[in-house]
PLY file of the C-alpha trace (Angstrom):
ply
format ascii 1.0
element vertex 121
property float x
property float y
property float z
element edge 120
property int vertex1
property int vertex2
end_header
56.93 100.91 81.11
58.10 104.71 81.60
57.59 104.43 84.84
59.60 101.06 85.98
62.93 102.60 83.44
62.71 106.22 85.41
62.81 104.15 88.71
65.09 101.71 87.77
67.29 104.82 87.06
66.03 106.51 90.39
67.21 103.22 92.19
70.97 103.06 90.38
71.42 106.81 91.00
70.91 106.00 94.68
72.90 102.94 94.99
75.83 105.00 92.98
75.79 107.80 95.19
75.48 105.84 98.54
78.38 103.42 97.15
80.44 106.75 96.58
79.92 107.86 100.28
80.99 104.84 101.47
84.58 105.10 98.65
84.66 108.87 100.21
84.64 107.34 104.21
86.60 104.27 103.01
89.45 106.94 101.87
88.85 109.73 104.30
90.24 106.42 106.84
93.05 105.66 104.63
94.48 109.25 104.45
94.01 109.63 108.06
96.11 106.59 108.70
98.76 108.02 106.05
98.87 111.07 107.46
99.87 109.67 110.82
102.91 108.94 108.91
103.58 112.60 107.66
102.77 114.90 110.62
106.74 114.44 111.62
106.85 118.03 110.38
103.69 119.14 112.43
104.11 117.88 115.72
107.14 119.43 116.42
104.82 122.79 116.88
101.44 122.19 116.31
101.21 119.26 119.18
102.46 121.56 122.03
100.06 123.25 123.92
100.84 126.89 124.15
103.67 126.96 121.90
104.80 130.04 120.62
107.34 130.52 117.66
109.59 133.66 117.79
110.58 133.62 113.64
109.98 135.61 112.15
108.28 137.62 115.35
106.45 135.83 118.27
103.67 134.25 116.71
101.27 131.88 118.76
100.90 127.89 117.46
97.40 126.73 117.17
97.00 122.85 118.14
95.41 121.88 115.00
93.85 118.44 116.30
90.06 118.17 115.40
90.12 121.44 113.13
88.25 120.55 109.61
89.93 118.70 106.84
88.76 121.50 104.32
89.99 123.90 106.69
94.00 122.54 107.23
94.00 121.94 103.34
92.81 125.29 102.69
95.47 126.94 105.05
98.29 124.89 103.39
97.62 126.04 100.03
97.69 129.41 101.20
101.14 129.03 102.69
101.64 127.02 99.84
101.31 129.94 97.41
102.27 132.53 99.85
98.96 134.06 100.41
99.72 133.59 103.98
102.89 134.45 105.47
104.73 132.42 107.51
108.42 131.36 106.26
108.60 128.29 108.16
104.77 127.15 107.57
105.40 128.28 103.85
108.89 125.97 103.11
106.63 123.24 104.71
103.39 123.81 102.63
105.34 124.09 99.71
106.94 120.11 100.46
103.97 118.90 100.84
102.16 117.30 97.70
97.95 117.75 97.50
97.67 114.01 98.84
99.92 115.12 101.54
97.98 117.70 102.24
94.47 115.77 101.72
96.38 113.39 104.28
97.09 115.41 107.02
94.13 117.27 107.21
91.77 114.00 107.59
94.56 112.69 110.12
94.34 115.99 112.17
90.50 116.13 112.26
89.62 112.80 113.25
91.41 113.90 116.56
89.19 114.61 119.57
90.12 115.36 123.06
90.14 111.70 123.59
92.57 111.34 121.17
96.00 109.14 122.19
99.17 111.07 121.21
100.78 110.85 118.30
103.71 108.19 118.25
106.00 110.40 116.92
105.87 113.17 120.00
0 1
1 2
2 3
3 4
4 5
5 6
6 7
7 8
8 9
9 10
10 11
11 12
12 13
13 14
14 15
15 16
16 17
17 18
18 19
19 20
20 21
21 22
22 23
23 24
24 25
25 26
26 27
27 28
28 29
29 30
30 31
31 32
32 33
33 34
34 35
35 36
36 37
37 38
38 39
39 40
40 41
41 42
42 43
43 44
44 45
45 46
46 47
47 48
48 49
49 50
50 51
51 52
52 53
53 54
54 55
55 56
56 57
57 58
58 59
59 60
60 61
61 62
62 63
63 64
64 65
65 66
66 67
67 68
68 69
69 70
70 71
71 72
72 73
73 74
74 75
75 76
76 77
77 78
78 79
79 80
80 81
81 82
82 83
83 84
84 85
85 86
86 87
87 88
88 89
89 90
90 91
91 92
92 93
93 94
94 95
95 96
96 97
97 98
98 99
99 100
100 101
101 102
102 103
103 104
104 105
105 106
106 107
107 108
108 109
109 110
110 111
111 112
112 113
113 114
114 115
115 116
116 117
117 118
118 119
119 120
């Protein structure tokens, strides 16, 4: 009887955790799709190959497409909380909410080099 209860249990812990993957991917999708709609303050820089800024000295633009989620989101909380310095990246970071963020990193790292550009260029 100890034995059909522990994997009974074995068998909901794995259909829990494989239902939360799917959730995770489910919502990793949506907050690519929403941050489509909020890279209007990325593009303008980060979607230009070679860019370079000259504010507050000349400072070379990364393109950010296909860079990790955890990475983008991890960089914007820096500017964020001025850890990184950057007044332009650090007025933006601080706009931005941690859904925004969340969104805009998933958006930017589903990009490949196959990737169509944005509308918004």
């Amino acid at each position: 009887m100890k034995l059909i209860r522990t994997t009974s249990f074995a068998a909901l812990i794995g259909l829990a955790l494989s239902l939360s993957s799917v959730s995770q991917a489910e919502e990793a999708k949506s907050d690519a799709a929403n941050g489509a709609n909020k890279v209007h303050l990325c593009i303008g820089c980060h979607a230009i190959p070679g860019y370079r800024s000259s504010y507050p000295q000349i400072y070379s633009v990364p393109l950010i497409g296909g860079q990790t989620a955890g990475y983008i989101v991890s960089a914007l909380q820096a500017y964020k909380k001025g850890e990184r310095k950057h007044p332009t990246m650090r007025s933006i970071a601080q706009s931005l909410s941690d859904q925004d963020m969340a969104a805009i990193a998933e958006y930017y790292s589903a990009q490949t080099t196959e990737t169509k550009s944005n509308k918004l260029k």
